[in-house]
C-alpha positions as CSV (number, residue, x, y, z in Angstrom):
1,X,-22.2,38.1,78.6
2,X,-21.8,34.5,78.8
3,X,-18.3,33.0,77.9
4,X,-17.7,29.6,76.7
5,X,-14.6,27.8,77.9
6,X,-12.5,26.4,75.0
7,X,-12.7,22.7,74.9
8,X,-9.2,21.3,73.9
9,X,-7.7,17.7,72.5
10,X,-11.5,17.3,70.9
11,X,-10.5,15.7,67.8
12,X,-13.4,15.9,64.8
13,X,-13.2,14.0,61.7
14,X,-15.2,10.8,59.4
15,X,-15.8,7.5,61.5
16,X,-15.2,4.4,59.6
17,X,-18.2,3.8,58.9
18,X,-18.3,7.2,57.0
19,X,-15.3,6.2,55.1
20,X,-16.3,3.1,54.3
21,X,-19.8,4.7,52.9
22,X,-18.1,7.3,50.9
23,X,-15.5,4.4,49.3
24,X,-18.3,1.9,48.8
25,X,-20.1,5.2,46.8
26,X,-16.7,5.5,45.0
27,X,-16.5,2.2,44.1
28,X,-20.4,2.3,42.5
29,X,-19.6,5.0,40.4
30,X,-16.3,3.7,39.2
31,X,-18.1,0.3,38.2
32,X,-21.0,2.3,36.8
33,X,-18.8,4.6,34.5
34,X,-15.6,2.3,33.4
35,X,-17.7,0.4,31.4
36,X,-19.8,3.0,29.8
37,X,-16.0,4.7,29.0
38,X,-15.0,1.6,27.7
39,X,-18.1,1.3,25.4
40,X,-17.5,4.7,24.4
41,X,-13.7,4.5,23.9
42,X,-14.6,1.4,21.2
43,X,-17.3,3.1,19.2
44,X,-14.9,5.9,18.9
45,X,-12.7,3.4,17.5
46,X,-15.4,1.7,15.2
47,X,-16.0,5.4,13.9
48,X,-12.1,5.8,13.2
49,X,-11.7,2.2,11.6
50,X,-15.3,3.3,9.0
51,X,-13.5,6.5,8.0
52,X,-10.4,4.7,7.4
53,X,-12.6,2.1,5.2
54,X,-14.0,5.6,3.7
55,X,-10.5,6.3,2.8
56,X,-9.4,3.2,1.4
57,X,-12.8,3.5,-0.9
58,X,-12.1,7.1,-2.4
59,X,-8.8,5.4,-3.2
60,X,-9.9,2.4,-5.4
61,X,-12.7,4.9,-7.1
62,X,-9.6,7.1,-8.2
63,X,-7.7,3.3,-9.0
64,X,-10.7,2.5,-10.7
65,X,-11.2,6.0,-12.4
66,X,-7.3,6.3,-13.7
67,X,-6.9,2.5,-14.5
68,X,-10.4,1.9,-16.2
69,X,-9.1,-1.1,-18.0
70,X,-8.8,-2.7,-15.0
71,X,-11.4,-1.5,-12.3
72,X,-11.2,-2.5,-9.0
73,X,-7.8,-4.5,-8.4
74,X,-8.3,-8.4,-8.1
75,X,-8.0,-9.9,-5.5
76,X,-7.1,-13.2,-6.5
77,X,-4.3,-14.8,-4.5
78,X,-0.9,-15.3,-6.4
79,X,1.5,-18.0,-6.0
80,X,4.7,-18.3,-7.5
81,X,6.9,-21.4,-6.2
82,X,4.5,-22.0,-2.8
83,X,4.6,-18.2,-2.0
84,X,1.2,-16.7,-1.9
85,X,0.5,-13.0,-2.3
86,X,-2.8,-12.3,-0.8
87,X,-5.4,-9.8,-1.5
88,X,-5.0,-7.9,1.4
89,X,-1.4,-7.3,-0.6
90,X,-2.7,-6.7,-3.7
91,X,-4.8,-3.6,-2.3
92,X,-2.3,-2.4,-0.6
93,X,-0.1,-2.5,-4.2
94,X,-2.7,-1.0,-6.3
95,X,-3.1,2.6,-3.7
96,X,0.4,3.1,-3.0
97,X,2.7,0.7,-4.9
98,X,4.5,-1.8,-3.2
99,X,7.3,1.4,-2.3
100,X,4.8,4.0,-1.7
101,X,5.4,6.0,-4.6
102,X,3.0,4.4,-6.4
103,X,1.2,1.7,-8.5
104,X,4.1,0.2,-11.2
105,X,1.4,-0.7,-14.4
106,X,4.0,-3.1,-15.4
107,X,3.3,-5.4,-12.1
108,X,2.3,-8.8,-12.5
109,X,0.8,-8.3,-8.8
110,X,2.5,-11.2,-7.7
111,X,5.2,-10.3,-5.7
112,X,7.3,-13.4,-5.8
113,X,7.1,-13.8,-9.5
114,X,8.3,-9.8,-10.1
115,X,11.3,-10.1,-7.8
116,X,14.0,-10.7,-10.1
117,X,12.8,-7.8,-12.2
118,X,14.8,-4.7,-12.2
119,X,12.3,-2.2,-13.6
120,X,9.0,-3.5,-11.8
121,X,9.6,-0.9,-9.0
122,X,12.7,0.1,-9.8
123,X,15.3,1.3,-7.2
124,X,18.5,1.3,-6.4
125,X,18.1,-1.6,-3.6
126,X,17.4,-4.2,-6.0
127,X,19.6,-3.5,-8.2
128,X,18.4,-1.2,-10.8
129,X,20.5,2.0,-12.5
130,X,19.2,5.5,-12.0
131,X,17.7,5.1,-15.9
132,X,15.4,2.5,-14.8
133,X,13.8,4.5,-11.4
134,X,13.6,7.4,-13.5
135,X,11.6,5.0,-16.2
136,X,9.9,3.3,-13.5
137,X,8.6,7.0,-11.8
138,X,7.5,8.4,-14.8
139,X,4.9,5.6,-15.6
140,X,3.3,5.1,-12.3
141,X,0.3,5.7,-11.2
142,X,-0.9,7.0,-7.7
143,X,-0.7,7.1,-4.9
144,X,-4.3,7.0,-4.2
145,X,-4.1,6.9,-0.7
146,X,-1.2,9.3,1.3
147,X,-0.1,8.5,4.6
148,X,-1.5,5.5,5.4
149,X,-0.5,2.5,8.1
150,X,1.1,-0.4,5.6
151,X,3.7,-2.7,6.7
152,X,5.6,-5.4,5.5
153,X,4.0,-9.1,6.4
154,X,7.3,-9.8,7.7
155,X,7.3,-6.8,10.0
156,X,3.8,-8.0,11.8
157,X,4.4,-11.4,12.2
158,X,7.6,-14.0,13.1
159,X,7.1,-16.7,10.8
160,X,5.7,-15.1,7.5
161,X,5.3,-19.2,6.4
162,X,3.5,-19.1,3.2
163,X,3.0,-15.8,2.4
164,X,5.4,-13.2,0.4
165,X,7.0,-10.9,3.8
166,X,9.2,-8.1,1.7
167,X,11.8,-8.6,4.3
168,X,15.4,-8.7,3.6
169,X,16.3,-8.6,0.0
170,X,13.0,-9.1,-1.0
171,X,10.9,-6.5,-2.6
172,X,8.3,-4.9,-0.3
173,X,5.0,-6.3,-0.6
174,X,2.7,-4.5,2.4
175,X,-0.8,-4.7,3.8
176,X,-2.7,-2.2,5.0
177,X,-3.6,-1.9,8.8
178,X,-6.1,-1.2,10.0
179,X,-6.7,1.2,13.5
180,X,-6.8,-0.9,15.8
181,X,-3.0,-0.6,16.8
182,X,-1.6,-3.7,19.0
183,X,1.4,-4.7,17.7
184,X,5.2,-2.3,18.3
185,X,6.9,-2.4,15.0
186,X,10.6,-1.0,14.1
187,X,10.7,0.9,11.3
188,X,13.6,2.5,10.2
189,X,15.6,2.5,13.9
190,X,11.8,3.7,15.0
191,X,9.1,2.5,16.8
192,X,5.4,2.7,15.8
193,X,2.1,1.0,16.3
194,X,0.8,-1.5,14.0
195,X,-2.8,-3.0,13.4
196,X,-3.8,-6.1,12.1
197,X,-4.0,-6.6,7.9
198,X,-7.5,-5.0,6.6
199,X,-8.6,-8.2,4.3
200,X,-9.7,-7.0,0.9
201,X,-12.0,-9.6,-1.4
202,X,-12.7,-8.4,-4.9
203,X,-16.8,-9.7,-6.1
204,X,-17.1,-11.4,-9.4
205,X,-20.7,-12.0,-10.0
206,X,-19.5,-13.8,-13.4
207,X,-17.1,-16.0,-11.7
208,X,-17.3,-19.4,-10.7
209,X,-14.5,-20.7,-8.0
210,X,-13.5,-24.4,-8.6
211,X,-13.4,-26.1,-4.8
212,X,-9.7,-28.3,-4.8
213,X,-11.4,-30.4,-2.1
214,X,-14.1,-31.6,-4.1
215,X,-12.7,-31.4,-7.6
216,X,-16.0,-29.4,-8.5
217,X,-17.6,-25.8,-9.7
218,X,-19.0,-23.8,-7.1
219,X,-22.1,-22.0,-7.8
220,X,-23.2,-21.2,-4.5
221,X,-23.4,-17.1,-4.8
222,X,-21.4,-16.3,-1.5
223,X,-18.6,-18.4,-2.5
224,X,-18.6,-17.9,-6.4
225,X,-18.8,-14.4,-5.7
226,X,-16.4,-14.3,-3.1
227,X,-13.8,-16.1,-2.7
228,X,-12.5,-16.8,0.8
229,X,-9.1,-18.5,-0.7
230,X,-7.5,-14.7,-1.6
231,X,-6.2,-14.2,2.3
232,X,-6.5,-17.8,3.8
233,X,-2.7,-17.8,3.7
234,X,-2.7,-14.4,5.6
235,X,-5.6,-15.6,7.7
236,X,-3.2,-18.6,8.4
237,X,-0.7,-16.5,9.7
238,X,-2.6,-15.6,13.2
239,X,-3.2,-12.6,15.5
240,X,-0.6,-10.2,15.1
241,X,-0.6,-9.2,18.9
242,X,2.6,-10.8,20.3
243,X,1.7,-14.0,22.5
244,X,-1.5,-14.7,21.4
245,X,-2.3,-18.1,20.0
246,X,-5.9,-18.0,19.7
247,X,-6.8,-19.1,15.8
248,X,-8.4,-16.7,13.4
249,X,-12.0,-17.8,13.4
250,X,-11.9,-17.2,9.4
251,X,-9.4,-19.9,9.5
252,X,-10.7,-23.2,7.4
253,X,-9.0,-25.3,10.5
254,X,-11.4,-23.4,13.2
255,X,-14.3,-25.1,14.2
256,X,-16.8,-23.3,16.8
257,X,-19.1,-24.7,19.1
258,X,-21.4,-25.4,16.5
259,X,-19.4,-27.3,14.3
260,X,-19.1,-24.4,11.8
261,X,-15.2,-24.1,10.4
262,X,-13.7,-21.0,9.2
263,X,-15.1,-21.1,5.8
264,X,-18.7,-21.3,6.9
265,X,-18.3,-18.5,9.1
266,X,-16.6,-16.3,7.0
267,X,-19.4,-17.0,4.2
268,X,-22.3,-16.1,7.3
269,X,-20.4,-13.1,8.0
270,X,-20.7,-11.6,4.4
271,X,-23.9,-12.5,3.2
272,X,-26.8,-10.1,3.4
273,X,-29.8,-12.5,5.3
274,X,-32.7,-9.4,3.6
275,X,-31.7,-11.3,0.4
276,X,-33.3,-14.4,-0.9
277,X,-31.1,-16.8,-1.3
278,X,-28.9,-14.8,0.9
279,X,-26.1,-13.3,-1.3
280,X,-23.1,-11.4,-0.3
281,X,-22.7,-7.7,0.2
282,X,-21.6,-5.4,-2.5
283,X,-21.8,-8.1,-5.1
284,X,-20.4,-5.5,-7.6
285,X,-17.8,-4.1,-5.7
286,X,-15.6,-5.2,-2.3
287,X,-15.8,-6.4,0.9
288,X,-13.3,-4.8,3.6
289,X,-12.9,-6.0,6.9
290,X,-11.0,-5.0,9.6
291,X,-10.2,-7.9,12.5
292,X,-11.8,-5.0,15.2
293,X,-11.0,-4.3,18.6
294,X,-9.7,-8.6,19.7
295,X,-7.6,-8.4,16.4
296,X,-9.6,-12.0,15.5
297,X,-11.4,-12.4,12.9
298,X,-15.0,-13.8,12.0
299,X,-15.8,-12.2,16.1
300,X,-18.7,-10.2,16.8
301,X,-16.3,-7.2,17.1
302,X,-15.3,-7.2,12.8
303,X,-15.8,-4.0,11.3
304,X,-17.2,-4.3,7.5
305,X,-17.5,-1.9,4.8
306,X,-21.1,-2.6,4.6
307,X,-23.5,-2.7,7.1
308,X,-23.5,-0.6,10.5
């Protein structure tokens, strides 16, 4: 029988150019499947932030059931001594009250006006006696919609500027977030994740909007049907995301490329182009729209309660 010697000090292993091969394979695959993850991680999110929307609609259906008088809330901005509360505050108001515990009937829904009250939303921090939240309890309504993202306008953004913030001794007045979470917000000595403010535009198909630029009616369906004044203020207010400046493209003092300012685009955004002229969507109901995935809105990324 043949015996091989041994060989010893023979070292085996990859060349470099088999290394380089197998990273240059790596990298492929990485730059082949990160996007595809990415793709799917924000239609995951698109499917979260249209169940939300699904929420927020079972809610104003009960609203609307309970409160028949009064339907859908409006969502006609208020302003009481230059301080606006928006629709997108008025929604939140009408599913969980401006405390949580629910909607007060009494409410003006103008937050600035019912802040020297002591039995609109009655409670001990501003001011009122036990009587009066027991009073105040007994006739609310709600809440139509349980454990959802709401925070104060002065909580999302530094500078509140126009718009009512419920900070301090002012009475809350939230929003509603939406799931796109991009903002760290201290609540209560804790930290949680905010969204940006899910925009909320009553229709009314019988109403026509006077424009204060032109001293005129507007009968233009989208815009007497809509009105895109209810959460300019809020729209005014920015990204929430901290450092970014980039404008809301919603915002009357955007222009894009094509010379189209924030009104025009919003008004393109919510029109249904199948109709003739093109009118908006849900014309008897609501528009919702969340600011999606860039936190911008009037992008290419807004979710809608209509549509896809």
């Amino acid at each position: 029988m043949k015996v091989t010697k041994r060989q010893f000090g023979k070292k085996t292993g990859f060349t470099i150019i088999e290394l380089l091969t197998v990273m240059s394979i790596i990298i492929i695959l990485i730059s082949v499947l990160v996007p595809g993850l990415n793709l799917a991680r924000r239609y995951a999110k698109r499917v979260k932030q249209k169940a939300q929307f699904h929420s927020i609609s079972v809610a104003l259906e009960q609203f609307s059931a309970e409160q028949y008088l009064v339907g859908y809330p409006e969502s006609t901005f208020l302003a009481t001594g230059g301080i606006y509360t928006t629709g997108a505050q008025r929604l939140a108001e009408a599913l969980m009250g401006r405390d949580r515990r629910g909607h007060d009937p009494q409410s003006s829904w103008d937050a600035a006006l019912d802040s020297p009250s002591l039995d609109i939303y009655a409670s001990l921090a501003n001011g009122s006696s036990p009587q009066q939240i027991t009073d105040s309890l007994d006739h609310r309504k709600g809440p139509y919609l349980q454990d959802a993202a709401a925070f104060q306008v002065g909580e999302l953004y530094a500078a509140a500027l126009n718009v009512y913030d419920g900070i301090g001794t002012n009475p809350p007045a939230p929003v509603l977030t939406d799931e796109y979470t991009v903002k760290n917000v201290t609540v209560g000595g804790k930290t949680v994740k905010a969204g940006s403010p899910i925009l909320y535009y009553k229709a009314n198909s019988s109403t026509v909007f006077p424009d204060p630029n032109l001293a005129i009616a507007i009968t233009d369906p989208p815009i007497s049907i809509i009105n895109s004044f209810d959460n300019e203020e809020l729209i005014a207010l920015g990204t929430v995301k901290s450092g970014v400046t980039v404008p809301h493209h919603f915002d009357p003092t955007f222009t894009d490329t094509a010379g189209k300012d924030g009104r025009q685009i919003f008004y393109d955004a919510i029109r249904n182009p199948q109709m003739t002229p093109p009118w908006p969507y849900n014309q008897d109901s609501y528009i919702l729209i969340s600011a999606g995935f860039d936190g911008i809105f009037g992008t290419t990324d807004d979710v809608f309660n209509f549509g896809e």
